[in-house]
C-alpha positions as CSV (number, residue, x, y, z in Angstrom):
1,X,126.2,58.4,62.0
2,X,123.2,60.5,61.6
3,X,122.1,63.3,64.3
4,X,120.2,61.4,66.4
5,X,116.4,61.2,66.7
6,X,115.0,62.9,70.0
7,X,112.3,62.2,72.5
8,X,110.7,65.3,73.7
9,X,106.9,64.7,74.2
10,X,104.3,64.6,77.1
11,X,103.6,60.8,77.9
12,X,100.3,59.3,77.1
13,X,97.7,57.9,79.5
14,X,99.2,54.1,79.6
15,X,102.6,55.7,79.9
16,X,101.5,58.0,82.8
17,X,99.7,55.0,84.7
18,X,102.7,52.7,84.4
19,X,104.7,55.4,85.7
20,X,102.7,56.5,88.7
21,X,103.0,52.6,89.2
22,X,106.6,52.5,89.6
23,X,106.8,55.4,91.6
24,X,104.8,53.6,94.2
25,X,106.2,50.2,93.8
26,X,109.0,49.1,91.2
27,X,107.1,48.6,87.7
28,X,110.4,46.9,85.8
29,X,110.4,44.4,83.1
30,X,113.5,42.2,82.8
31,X,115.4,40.4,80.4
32,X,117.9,37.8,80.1
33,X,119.9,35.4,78.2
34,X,123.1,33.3,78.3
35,X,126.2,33.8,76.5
36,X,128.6,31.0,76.1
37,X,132.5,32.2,75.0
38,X,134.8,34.5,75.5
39,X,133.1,37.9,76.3
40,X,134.7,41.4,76.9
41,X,133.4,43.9,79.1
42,X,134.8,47.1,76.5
43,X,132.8,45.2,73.8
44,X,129.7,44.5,75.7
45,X,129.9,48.7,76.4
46,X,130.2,49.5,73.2
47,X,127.3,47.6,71.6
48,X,125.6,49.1,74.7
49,X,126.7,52.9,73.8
50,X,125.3,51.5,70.3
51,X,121.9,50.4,71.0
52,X,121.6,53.2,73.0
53,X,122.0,55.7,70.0
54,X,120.1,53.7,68.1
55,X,116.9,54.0,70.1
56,X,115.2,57.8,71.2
57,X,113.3,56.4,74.4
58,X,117.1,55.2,75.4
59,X,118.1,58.7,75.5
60,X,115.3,59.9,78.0
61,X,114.7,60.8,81.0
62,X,110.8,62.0,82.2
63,X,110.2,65.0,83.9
64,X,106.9,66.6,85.6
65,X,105.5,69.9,87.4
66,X,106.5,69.9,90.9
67,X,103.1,68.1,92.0
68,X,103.7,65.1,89.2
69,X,101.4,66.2,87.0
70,X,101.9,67.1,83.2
71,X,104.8,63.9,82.7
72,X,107.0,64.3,79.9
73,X,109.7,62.6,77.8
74,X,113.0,64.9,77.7
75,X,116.2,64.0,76.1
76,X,119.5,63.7,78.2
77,X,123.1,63.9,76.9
78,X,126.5,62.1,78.6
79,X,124.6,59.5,80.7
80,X,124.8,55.8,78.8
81,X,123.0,53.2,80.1
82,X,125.1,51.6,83.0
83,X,126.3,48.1,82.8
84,X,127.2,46.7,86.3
85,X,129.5,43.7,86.2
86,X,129.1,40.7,88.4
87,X,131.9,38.1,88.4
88,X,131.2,34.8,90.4
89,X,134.7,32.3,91.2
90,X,135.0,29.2,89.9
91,X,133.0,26.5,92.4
92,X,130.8,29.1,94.0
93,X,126.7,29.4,93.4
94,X,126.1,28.3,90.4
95,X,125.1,30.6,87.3
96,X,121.8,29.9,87.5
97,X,120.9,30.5,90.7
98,X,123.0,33.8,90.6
99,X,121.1,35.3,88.1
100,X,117.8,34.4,89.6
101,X,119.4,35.9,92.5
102,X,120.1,39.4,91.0
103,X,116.8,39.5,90.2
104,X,115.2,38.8,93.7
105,X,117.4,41.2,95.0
106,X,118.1,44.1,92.8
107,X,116.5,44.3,89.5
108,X,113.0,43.3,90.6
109,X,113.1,45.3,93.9
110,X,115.1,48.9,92.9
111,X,113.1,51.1,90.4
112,X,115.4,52.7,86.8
113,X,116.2,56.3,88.0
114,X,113.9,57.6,85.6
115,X,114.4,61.2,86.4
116,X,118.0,61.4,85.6
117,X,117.7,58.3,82.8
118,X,118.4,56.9,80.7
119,X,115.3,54.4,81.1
120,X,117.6,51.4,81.4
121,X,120.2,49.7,83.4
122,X,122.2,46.3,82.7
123,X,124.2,43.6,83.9
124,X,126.4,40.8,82.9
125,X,127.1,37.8,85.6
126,X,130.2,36.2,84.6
127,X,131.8,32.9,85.6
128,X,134.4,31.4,83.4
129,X,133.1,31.9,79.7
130,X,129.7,31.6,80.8
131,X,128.1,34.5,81.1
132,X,123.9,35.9,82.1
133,X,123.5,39.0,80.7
134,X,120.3,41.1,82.0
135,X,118.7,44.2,80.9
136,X,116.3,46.4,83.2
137,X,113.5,48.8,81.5
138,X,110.6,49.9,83.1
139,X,107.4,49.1,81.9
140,X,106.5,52.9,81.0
141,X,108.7,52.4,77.5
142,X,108.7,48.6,77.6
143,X,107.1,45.4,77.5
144,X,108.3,41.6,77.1
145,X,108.5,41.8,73.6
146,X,111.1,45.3,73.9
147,X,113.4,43.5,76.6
148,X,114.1,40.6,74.2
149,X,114.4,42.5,71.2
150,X,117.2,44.8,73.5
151,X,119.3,41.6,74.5
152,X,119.3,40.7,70.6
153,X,120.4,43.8,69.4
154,X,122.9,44.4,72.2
155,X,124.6,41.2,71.4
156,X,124.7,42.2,67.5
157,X,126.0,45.4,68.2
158,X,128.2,44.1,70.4
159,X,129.5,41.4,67.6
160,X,130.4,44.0,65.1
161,X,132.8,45.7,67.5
162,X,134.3,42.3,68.5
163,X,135.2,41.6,64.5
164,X,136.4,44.8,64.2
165,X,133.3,46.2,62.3
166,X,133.0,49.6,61.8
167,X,129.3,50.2,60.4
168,X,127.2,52.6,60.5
169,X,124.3,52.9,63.3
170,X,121.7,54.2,62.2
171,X,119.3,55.4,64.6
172,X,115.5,54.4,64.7
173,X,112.8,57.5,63.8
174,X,110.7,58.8,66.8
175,X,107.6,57.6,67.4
176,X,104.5,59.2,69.1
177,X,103.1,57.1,72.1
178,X,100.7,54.3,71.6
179,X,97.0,56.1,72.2
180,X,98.4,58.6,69.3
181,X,98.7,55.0,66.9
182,X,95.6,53.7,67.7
183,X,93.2,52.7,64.0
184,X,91.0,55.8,63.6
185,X,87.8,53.8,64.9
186,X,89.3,53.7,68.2
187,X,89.9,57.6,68.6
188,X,87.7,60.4,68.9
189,X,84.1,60.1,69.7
190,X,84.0,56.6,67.9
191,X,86.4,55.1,70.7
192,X,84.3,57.3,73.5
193,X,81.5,55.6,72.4
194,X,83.5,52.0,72.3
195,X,84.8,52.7,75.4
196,X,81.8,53.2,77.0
197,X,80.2,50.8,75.3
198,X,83.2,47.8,77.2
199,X,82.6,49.4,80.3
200,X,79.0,48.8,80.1
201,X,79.6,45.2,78.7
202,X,82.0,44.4,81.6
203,X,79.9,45.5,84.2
204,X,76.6,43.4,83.0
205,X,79.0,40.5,82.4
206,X,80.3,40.9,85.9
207,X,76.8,41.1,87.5
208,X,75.4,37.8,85.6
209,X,78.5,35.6,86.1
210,X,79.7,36.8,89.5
211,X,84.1,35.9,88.9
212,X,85.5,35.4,92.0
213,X,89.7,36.6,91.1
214,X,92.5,35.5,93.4
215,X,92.9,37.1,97.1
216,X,96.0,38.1,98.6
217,X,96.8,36.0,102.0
218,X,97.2,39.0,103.6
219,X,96.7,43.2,102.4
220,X,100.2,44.9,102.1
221,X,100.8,48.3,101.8
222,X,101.7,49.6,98.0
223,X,104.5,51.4,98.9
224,X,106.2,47.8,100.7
225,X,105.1,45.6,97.8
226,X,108.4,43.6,96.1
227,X,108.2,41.3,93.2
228,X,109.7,38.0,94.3
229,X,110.7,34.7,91.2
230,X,110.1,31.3,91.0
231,X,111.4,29.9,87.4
232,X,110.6,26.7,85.2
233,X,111.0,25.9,82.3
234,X,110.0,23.1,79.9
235,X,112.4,21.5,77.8
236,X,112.4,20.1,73.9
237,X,110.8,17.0,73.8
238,X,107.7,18.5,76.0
239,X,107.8,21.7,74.0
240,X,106.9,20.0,70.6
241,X,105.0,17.7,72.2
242,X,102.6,20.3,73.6
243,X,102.3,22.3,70.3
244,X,101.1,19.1,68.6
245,X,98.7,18.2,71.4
246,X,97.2,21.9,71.6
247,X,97.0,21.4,67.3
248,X,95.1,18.2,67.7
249,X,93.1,19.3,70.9
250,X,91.7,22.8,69.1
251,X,93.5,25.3,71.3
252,X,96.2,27.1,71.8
253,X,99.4,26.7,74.0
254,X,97.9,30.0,75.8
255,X,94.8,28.4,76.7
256,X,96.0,25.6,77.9
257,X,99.1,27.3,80.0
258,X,95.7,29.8,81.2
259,X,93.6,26.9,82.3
260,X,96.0,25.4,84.3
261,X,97.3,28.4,86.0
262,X,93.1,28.8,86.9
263,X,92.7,25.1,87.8
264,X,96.1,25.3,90.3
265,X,95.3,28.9,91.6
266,X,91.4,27.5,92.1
267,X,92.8,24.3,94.2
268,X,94.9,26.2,95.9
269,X,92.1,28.3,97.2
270,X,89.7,25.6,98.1
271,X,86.7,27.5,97.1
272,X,85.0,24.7,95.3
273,X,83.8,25.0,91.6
274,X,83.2,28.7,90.6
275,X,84.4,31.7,87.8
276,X,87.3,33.0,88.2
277,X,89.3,35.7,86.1
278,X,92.9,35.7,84.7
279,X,94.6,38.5,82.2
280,X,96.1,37.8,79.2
281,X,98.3,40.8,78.1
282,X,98.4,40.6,74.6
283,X,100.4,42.6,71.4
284,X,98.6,45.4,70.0
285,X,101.8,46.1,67.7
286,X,100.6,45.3,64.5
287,X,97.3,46.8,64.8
288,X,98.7,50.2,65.0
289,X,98.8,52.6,62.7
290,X,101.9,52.4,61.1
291,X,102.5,49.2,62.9
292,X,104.9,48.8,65.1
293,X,107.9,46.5,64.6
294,X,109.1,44.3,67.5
295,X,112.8,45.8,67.0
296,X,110.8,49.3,68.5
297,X,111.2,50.5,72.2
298,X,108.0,50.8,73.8
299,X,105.1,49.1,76.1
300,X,103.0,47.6,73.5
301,X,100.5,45.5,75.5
302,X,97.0,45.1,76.6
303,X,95.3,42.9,78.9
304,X,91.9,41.6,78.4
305,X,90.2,39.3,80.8
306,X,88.6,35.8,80.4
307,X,86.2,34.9,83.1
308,X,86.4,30.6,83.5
309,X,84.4,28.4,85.1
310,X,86.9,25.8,86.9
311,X,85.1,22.5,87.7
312,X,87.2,20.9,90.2
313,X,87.9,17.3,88.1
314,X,87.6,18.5,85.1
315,X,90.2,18.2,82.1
316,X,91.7,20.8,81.0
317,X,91.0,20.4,77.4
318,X,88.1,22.1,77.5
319,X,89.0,25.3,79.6
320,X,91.9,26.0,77.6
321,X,89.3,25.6,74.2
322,X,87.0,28.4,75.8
323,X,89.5,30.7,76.9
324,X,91.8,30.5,73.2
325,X,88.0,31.3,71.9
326,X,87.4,33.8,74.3
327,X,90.0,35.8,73.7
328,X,90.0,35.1,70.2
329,X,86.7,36.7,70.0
330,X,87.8,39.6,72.2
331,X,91.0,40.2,69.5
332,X,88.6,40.0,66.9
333,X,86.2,43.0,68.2
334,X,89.1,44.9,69.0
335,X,88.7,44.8,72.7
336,X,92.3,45.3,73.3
337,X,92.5,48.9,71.4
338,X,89.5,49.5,73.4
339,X,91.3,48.9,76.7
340,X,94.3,51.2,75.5
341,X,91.9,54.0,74.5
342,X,90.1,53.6,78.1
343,X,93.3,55.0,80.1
344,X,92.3,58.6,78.9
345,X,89.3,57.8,81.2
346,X,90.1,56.3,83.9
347,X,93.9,56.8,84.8
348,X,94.7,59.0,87.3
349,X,96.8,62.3,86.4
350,X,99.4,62.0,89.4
351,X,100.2,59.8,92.4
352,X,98.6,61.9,94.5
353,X,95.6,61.7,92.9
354,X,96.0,57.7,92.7
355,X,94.2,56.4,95.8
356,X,91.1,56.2,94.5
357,X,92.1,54.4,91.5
358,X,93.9,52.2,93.7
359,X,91.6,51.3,96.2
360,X,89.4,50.0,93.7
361,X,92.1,47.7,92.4
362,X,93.2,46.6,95.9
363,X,89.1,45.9,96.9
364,X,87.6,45.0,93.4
365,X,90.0,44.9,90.8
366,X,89.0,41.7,88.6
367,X,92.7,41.2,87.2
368,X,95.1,39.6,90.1
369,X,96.1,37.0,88.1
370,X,97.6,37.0,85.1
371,X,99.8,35.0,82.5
372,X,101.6,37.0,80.0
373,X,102.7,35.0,77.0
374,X,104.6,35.8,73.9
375,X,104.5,32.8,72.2
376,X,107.5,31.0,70.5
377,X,110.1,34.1,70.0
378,X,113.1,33.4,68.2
379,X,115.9,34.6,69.7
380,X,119.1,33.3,67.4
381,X,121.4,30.5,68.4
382,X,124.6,32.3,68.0
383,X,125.3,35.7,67.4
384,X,129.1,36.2,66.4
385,X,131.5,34.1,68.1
386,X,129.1,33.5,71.1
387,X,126.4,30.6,71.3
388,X,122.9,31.4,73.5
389,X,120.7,30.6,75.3
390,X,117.8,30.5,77.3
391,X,116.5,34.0,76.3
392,X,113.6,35.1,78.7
393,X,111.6,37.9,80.0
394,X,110.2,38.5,83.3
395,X,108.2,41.6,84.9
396,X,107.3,43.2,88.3
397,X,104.0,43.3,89.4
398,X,103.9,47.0,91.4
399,X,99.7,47.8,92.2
400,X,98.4,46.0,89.1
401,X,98.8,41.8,90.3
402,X,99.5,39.6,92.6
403,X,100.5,36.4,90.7
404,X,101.8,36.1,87.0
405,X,103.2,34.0,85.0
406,X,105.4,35.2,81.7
407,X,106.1,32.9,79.3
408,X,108.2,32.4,75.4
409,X,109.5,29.7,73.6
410,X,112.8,30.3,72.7
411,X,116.0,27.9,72.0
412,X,113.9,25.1,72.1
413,X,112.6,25.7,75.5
414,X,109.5,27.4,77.0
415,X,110.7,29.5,80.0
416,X,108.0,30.0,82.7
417,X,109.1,32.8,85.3
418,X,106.5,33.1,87.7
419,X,106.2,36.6,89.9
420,X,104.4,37.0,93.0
421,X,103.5,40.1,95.4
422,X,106.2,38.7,98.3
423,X,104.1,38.3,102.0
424,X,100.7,39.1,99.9
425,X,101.1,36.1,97.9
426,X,103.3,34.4,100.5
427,X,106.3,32.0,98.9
428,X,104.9,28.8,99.6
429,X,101.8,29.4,98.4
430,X,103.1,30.7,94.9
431,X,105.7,27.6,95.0
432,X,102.4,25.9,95.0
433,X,100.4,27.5,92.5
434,X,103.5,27.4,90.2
435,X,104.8,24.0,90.9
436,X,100.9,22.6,90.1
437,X,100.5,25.0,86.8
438,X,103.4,23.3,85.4
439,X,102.6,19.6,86.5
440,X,99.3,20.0,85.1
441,X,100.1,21.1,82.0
442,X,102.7,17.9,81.4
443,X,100.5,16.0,82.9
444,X,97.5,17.1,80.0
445,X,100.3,15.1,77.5
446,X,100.3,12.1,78.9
């Protein structure tokens, strides 16, 4: 094997703010598939071991001046990425619940020990031959697309030690951090003058359509926040069926999952008809420069905001054609490089310097709700002797949300994990604003 590549570089304003974010509140993103067969632990360390040479930002740990300013990547040697084992009998809890269950519990709540590293933890839930496998990153060198592309690679690794395989790993180059990618027209003082330019767009937008976003039940504490999950999925029949009816409606599967999310978190409120604002974090991977592959460790993702007007009655057809337009026009004028490049302004340089920031979110912030969706990813059937399924991602929500939804088709099923700020966004209420999201959306194929 090549001498592996190393990390050793300050990290970049979205890296930083995502960081500072999980120091105040966990800032994970998580995840899983399912593993039918026989399945040994030694293997399932050794692909581990594996992946974890194969990618620099695995092989990290980030340290700063005492006061937490000045954040940097530094390599560390002798600590692989622990993988925690979790055997359930025969005839207890069933698998799925359990692994819903480690995340409520554990990989949602407890933050990667990110000044040791590495910046990653897993765990396998075994009962029988079946078998959950999870993997933990935080969001400062991860995003939805990452945590998949992990579980993939883990379980190929992991098959060429099962056959007896011997070949050669070969590890992935360094790469710098995403600001240091961005197209040329989105550095220097062409992006200053873009990103002033969105800041003063936003602001008149916000003054002439007056978006209402969705409230907390009640104000907790940053420090107290946990990330709680309610899962749905939607199974093969429905999922072909919406993709045909989005085709011959004129929208995406995005807009339409986006307009009901508005429509249920609207009812919910009771507020009557009105704008209201949801996120859509989307890819910037191949706009960089090199582009970025989606086998590449790293948080790759921008949100950009659609302001909708819900009209309590009113089909969702039409919402969902505005907001795939919306944010097709926003893609189009680059508006989510621009947001990237706009974290050299406006993030803060260290916790202790965060309140400011963060009272703003916590009073004004326009982005509480948001519905991250990748789209159909295909994650393979089988891999080696093992069949899989139902790959999916989910993320904590730390200071920057207080409802969202993440979403991919994969295995001929579109997951739908829904996380919510626990006591702000009490259970019941989320239950509801899930529960409806999804009803309405089946409903639109009847």
């Amino acid at each position: 094997m090549k001498p592996p590549t190393t990390v050793a570089r300050p990290l970049t304003p979205l890296e930083r703010w995502y960081w500072i974010c999980d120091q105040i509140s966990p800032l994970n993103v998580i995840g899983h598939v399912r593993v039918r067969g026989r399945l040994r632990e030694e293997v399932l360390g050794q692909g581990l071991d594996a992946l974890q040479a194969r990618h620099p930002l695995l092989r990290v740990a980030i340290r700063s001046e005492r006061d937490g300013s000045a954040p940097r990547f530094v390599p560390v040697t002798g600590e692989p990425i622990p993988l925690r084992t979790v055997t359930v009998p025969d005839g207890e809890q069933p698998c799925d619940a359990r692994w819903r269950r480690e995340l409520d519990e554990r990989e949602l709540v407890e933050p990667v020990d990110w000044a040791t590293g590495p910046l990653a933890r897993a765990v396998v839930i075994s009962q029988g031959d079946l078998h959950d496998l999870i993997i933990t990153v935080p969001h400062c060198v991860a995003d939805g697309t990452t945590v998949l592309s992990l579980l993939r690679q883990w379980l190929q690794l992991a098959a060429r030690y099962e056959s007896g395989e011997t070949t050669e790993i070969r590890p992935a180059s360094d790469r710098p951090g995403p600001e240091d990618l961005l197209p040329r027209n989105h550095r220097g003082l062409s992006g200053t003058a873009r990103v002033v330019t969105q800041l003063l767009s936003d602001q008149l937008a916000a003054g002439r359509l007056k978006p209402t976003r969705l409230e907390p039940t009640r104000r907790v504490p940053f420090p107290q926040r946990t990330s709680r999950l309610i899962h749905h999925d939607i199974d093969g029949p429905d999922v072909t069926a919406l993709a045909e009816a989005c085709k011959r409606e004129g929208t995406t599967v995005h807009g339409l999952l986006a307009a009901a999310m508005v429509t249920a978190v609207a009812e919910d409120a009771g507020t009557g008809p009105g704008n209201l604002t949801i996120g859509s974090p989307v890819t910037f991977r191949e706009a960089l420069v090199p582009p970025v592959t989606e086998d590449e460790v790293g948080t790759y993702v921008a949100t950009l905001p659609s302001v909708v007007a819900y009209r309590p009655g009113q089909p969702l057809w039409p919402t969902a054609r505005t907001i795939s337009k919306d944010l097709a026009r926003r893609r189009g004028r680059g508006e989510h490089l621009t947001a990237i490049a706009t974290m050299g302004f406006v993030a803060p340089k260290t916790v202790g310097k965060s309140e400011k920031f963060l009272k703003f979110m916590e009073n004004k912030g326009p982005i509480t709700l948001c519905l991250s969706n990748l789209g159909r990813y295909d994650f393979p059937d089988r891999i080696g002797p093992w069949q899989l399924s139902d790959a999916e991602f989910v993320t904590g929500l730390s200071v920057n949300a207080f409802f969202v939804a993440t979403v991919n088709t994969s295995h001929d099923r579109m997951a739908c994990n829904f996380t919510h700020v626990d006591q702000a966004v009490p259970r019941d209420r989320a239950e509801r604003m899930a529960d409806a999201t999804v009803e309405a959306v089946l409903a639109s194929l009847a």
